[in-house]
C-alpha positions in Angstrom: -2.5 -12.0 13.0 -3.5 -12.8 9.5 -0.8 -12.5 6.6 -1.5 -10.5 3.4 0.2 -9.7 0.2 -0.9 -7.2 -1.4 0.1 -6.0 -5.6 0.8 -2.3 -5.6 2.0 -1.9 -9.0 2.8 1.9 -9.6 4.7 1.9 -6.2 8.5 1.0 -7.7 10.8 3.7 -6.5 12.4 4.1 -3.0 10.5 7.4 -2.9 6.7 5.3 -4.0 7.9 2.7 -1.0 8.6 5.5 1.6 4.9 6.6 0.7 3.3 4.0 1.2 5.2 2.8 4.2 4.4 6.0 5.8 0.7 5.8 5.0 0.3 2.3 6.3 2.6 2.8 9.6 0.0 5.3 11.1 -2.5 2.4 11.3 -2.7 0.6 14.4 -3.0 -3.0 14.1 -0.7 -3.5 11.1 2.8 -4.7 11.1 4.8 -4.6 7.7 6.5 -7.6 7.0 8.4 -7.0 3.6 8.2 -3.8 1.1 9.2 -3.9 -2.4 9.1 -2.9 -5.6 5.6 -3.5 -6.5 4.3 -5.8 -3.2 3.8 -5.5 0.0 3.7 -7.8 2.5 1.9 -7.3 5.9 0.7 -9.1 9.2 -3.0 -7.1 9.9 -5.3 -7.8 13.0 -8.7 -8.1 11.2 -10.1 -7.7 7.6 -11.3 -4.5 8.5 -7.9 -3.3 9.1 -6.9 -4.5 6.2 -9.8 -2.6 4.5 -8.9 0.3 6.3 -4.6 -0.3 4.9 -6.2 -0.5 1.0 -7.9 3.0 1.5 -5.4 4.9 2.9 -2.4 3.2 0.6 -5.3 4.5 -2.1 -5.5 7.5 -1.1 -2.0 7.8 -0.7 -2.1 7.9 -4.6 -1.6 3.8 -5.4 -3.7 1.4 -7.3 -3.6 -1.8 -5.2 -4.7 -4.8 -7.4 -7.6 -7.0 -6.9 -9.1 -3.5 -5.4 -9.7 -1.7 -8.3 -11.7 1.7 -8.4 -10.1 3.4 -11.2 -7.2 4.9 -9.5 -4.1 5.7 -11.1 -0.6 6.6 -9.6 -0.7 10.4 -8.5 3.0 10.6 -7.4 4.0 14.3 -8.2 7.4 13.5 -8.6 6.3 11.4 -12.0 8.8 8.5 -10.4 5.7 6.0 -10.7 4.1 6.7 -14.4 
């Protein structure tokens, strides 16, 4: 297993964290290791599974750093402008 820390800046609420720890749970091969405000820290398999966490915590709404692609947060709540 290969450690990686990820930036995930918009995600600072509870609500933002639940997101993303959902998103990321329904990937096999990935074990989270610390969620905060703002980071994430995970044990993943491969690179491509990591690959595969950075899209789906995209798609989930969240600009992870060092991935950019012009995403912004998309949280409907508004908890993560």
């Amino acid at each position: 297993m290969k450690n990686v820390e990820l930036s995930i800046p918009d995600m600072q609420s509870a609500h933002c964290q639940s997101r993303v720890n959902n998103a990321i749970n329904a990937i096999a091969g990935v074990k989270i290791e610390r969620l905060e405000a703002g980071k994430l820290a995970v044990s993943v398999e491969s690179d491509e599974i990591k690959e595969e966490m950075v899209a789906v915590i995209e798609k989930a709404g969240y600009k992870v750093e060092g991935n950019d692609n012009g995403k912004t947060s998309t949280c409907s709540t508004g908890c993560c402008d």
